[in-house]
RODO-2510 file (C-alpha; in nm, 4 decimals, decimal comma):
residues 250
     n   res          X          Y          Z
     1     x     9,9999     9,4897    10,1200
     2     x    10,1551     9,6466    10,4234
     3     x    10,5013     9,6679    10,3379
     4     x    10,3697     9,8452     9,9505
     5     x    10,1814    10,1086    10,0798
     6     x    10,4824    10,1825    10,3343
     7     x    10,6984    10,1512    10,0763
     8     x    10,4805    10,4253     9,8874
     9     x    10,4010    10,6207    10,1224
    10     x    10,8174    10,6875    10,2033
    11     x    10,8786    10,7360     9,8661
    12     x    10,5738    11,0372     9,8413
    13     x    10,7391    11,1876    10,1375
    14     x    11,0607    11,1953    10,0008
    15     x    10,9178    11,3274     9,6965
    16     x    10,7083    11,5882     9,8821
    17     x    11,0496    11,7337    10,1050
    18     x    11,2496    11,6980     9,7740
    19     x    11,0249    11,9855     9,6255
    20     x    10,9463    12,1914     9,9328
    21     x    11,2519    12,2810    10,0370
    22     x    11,1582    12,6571     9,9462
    23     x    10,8826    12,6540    10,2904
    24     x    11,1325    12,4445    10,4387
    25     x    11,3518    12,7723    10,3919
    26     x    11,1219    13,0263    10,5436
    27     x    11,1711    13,0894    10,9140
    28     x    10,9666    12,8507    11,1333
    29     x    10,7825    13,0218    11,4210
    30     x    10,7304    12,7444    11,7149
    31     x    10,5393    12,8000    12,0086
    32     x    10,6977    12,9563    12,2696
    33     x    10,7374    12,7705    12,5891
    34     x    10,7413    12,8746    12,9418
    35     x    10,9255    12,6024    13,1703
    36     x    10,9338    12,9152    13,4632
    37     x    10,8290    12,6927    13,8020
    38     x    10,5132    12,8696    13,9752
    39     x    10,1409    12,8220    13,9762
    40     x    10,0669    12,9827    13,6443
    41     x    10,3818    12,8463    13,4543
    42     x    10,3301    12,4630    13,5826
    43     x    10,1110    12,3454    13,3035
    44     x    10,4097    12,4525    13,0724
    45     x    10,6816    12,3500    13,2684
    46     x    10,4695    11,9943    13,2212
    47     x    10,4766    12,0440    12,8020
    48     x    10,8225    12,1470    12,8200
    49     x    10,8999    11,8152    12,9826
    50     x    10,6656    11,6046    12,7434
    51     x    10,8344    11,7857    12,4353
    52     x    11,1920    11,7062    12,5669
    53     x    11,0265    11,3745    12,6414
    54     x    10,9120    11,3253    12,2935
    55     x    11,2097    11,4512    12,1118
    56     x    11,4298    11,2205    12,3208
    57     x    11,2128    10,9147    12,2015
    58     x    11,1818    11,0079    11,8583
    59     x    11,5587    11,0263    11,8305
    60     x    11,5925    10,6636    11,9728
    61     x    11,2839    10,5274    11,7741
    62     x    11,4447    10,4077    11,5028
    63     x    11,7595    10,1966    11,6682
    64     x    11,4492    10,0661    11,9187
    65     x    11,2750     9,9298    11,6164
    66     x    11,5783     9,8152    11,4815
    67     x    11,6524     9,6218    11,7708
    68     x    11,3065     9,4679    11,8456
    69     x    11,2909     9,2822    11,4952
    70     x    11,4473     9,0284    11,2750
    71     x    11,6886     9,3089    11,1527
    72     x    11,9857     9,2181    11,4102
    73     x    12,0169     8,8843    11,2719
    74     x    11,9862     8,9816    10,9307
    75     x    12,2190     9,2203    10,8429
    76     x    12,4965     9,0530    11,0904
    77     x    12,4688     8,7143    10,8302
    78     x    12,4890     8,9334    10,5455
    79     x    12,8150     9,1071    10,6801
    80     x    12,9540     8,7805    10,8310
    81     x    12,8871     8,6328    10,4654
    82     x    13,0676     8,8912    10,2978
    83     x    13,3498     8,8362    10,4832
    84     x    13,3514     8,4865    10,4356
    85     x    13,3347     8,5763    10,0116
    86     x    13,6425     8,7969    10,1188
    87     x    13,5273     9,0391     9,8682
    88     x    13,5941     9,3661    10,0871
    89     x    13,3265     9,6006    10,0328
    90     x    13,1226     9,4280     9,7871
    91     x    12,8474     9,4226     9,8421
    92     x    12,8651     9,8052    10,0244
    93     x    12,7411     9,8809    10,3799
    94     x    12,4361    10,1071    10,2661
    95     x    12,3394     9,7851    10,0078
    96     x    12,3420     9,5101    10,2982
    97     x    12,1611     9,7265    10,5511
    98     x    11,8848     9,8231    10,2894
    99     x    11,8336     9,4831    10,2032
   100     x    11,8228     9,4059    10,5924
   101     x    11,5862     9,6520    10,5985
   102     x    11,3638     9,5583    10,3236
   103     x    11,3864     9,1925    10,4836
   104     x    11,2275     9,2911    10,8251
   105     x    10,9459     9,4587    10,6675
   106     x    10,8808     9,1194    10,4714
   107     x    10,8746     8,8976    10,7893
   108     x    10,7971     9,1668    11,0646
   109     x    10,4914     9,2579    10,7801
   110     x    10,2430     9,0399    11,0173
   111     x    10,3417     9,2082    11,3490
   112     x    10,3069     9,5303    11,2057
   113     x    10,0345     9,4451    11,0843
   114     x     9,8715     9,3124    11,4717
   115     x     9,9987     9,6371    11,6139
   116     x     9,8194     9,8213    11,3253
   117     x     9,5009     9,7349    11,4268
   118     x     9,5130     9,7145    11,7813
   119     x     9,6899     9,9989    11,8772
   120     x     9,7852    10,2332    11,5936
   121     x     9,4448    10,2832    11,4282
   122     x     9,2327    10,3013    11,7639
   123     x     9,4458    10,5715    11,8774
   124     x     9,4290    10,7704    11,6022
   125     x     9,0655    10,7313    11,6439
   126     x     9,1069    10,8297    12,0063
   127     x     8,9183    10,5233    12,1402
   128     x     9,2543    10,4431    12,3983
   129     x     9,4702    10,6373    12,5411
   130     x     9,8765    10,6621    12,4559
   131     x     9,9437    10,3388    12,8007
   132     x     9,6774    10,1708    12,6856
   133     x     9,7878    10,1930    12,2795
   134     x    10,1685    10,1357    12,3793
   135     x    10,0994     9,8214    12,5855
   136     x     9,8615     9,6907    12,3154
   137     x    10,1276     9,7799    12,0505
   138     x    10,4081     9,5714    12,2962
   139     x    10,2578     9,2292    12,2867
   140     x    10,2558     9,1237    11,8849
   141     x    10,6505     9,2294    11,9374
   142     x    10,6455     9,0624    12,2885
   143     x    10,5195     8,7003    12,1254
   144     x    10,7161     8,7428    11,8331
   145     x    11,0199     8,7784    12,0770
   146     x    10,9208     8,4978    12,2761
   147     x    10,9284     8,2969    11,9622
   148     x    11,3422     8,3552    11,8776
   149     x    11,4457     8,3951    12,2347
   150     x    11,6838     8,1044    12,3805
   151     x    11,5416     8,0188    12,7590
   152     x    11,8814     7,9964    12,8643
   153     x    11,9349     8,3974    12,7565
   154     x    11,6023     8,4595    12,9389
   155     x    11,7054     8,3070    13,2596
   156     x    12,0157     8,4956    13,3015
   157     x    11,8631     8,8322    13,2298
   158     x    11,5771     8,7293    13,4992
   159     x    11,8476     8,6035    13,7310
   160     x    12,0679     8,9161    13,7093
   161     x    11,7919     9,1655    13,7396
   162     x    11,7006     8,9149    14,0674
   163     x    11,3341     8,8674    13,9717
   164     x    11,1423     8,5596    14,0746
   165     x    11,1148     8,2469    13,8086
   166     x    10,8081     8,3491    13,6177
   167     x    10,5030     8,1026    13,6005
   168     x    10,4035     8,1972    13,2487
   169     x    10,5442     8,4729    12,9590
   170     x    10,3062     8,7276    13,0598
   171     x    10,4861     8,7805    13,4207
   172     x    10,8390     8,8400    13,2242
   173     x    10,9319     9,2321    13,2275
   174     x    10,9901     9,3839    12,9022
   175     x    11,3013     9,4854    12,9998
   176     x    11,4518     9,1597    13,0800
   177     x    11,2644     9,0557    12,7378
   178     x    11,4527     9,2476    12,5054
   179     x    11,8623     9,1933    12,5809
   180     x    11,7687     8,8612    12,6151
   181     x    11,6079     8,8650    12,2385
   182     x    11,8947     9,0304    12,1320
   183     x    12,1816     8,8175    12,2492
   184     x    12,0138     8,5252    12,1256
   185     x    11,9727     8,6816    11,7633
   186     x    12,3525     8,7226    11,8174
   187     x    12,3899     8,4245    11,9108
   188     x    12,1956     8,2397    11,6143
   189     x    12,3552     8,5218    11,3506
   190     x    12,6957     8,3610    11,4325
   191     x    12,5798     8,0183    11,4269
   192     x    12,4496     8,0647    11,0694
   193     x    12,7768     8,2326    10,9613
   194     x    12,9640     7,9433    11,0659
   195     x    12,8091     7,7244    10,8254
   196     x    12,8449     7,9695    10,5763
   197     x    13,2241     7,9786    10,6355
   198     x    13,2733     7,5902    10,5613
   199     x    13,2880     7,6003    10,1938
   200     x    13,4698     7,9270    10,1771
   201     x    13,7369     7,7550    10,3792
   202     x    13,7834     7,4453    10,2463
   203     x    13,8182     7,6588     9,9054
   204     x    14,1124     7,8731    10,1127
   205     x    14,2796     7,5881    10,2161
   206     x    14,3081     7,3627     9,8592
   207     x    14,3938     7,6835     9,6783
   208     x    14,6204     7,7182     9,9397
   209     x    14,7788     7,3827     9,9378
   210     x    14,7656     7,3771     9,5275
   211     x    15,0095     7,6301     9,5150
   212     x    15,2380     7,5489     9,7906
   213     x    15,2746     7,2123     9,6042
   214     x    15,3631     7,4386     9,2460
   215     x    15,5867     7,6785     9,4873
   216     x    15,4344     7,9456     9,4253
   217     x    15,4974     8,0947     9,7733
   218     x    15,4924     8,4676     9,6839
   219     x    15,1402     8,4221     9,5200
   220     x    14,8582     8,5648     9,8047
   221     x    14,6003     8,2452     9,7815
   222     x    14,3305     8,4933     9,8057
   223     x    14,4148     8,6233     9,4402
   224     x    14,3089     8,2986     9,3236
   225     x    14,0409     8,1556     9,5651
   226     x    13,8274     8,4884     9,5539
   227     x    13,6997     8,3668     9,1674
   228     x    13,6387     7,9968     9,2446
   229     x    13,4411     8,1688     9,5350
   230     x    13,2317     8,4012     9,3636
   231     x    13,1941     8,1519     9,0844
   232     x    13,0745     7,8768     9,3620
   233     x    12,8594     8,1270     9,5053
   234     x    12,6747     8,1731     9,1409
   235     x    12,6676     7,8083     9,0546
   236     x    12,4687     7,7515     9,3711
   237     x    12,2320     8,0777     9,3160
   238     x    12,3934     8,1461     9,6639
   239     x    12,1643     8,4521     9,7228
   240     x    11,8739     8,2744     9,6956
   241     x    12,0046     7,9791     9,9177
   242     x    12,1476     8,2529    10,2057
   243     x    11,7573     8,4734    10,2223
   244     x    11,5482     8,1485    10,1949
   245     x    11,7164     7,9869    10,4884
   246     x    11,7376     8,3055    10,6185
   247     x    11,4056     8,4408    10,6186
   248     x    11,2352     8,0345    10,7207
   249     x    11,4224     8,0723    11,0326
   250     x    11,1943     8,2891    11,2160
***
């Protein structure tokens, strides 16, 4: 229910900046902002700081998101398996990210969910404050990351930032959290592309072999594996295959 009414509720804003693009025309007036150092100018030399503040974390929202989720893993199988179908650009870039995209919102739905109610709707309701709603809003993605994270990828993180051995998840620093969740997404993403190169290559190599054997040397073996590969891929129902073992993984 989650992932519809964010799906709607994009769409109505694209729909809403489609056709107001005439006030979007009209000259904005912002409030003008004093960052002057002194006694009267230090409460907005303080908002000029939060505002650059803001701006700089609004621009890096998105890849931070990106990187916190299942998305990493997701779209770097879907490229790795494209490459193994040797079909160049099919599927396109902006067709395997949305789908990547649309993926995470399916299995990050129940985190999303978590932070929803602990930390997004109470501080809209101004019942915490911005640490308090951040913190609550860190540990859904903070057990979900414990959940995919290799211990080995963990300890190297905690033994090159030279902190202590931990006793229990909680005393583990965000910051040595979240490379380590990421290399080990790496880490499984290529994993699950190598299985998904077997077939593909053992289609390469008798195509391969077929036509050495006929002596037809001047014939690329890609020419002629790239059908039996798409048409394997079909037989199978290979998409559903790839997202159901896919998405059970996490």
């Amino acid at each position: 229910m989650m992932v519809k009414n964010l799906f709607w509720g994009l769409l109505c804003l694209g729909i809403i900046l489609i056709f107001s693009g005439t006030a979007f025309a009209q000259p904005m007036e912002l409030p003008p902002i004093d960052i002057s150092i002194g006694e009267e100018g230090a409460s907005n030399w303080a908002l000029g700081l939060q505002l650059i503040l803001l701006l700089t974390i609004l621009s890096l929202a998105p890849s931070i998101v990106i990187m916190l989720t299942s998305f990493t893993r997701i779209v770097v199988v879907l490229s790795l398996l494209r490459n193994a179908l040797a079909t160049q650009r099919m599927p396109p870039n902006h067709i395997i990210v949305g789908l990547a995209l649309f993926l995470t919102l399916f299995i990050m739905s129940p985190v999303f969910g978590q932070i929803n109610e602990a930390a997004f709707q109470p501080y809209l309701a101004e019942e915490i404050a911005e640490e308090e709603a951040l913190q609550l809003a860190l540990d859904p993605l903070r057990v979900f990351m414990f959940e995919q994270v290799s211990e080995r990828d963990l300890a190297l993180f905690i033994e090159i930032a030279g902190e202590e051995r931990p006793a229990n998840p909680e005393e583990v620093p965000t910051l040595v959290l979240i490379p380590a969740f990421i290399i080990s997404e790496l880490k499984t993403a290529f994993q699950i592309g190598f299985l998904l190169y077997i077939p593909f290559i053992i289609i390469d190599m008798i195509v391969a072999s077929t036509l050495m054997s006929m002596g037809m040397l001047m014939l690329p073996p890609v020419m002629i594996s790239l059908p039996f590969k798409i048409l394997l891929f079909v037989l199978v129902d290979g998409w559903y295959l790839v997202i159901r073992s896919l998405v059970t993984t996490f």
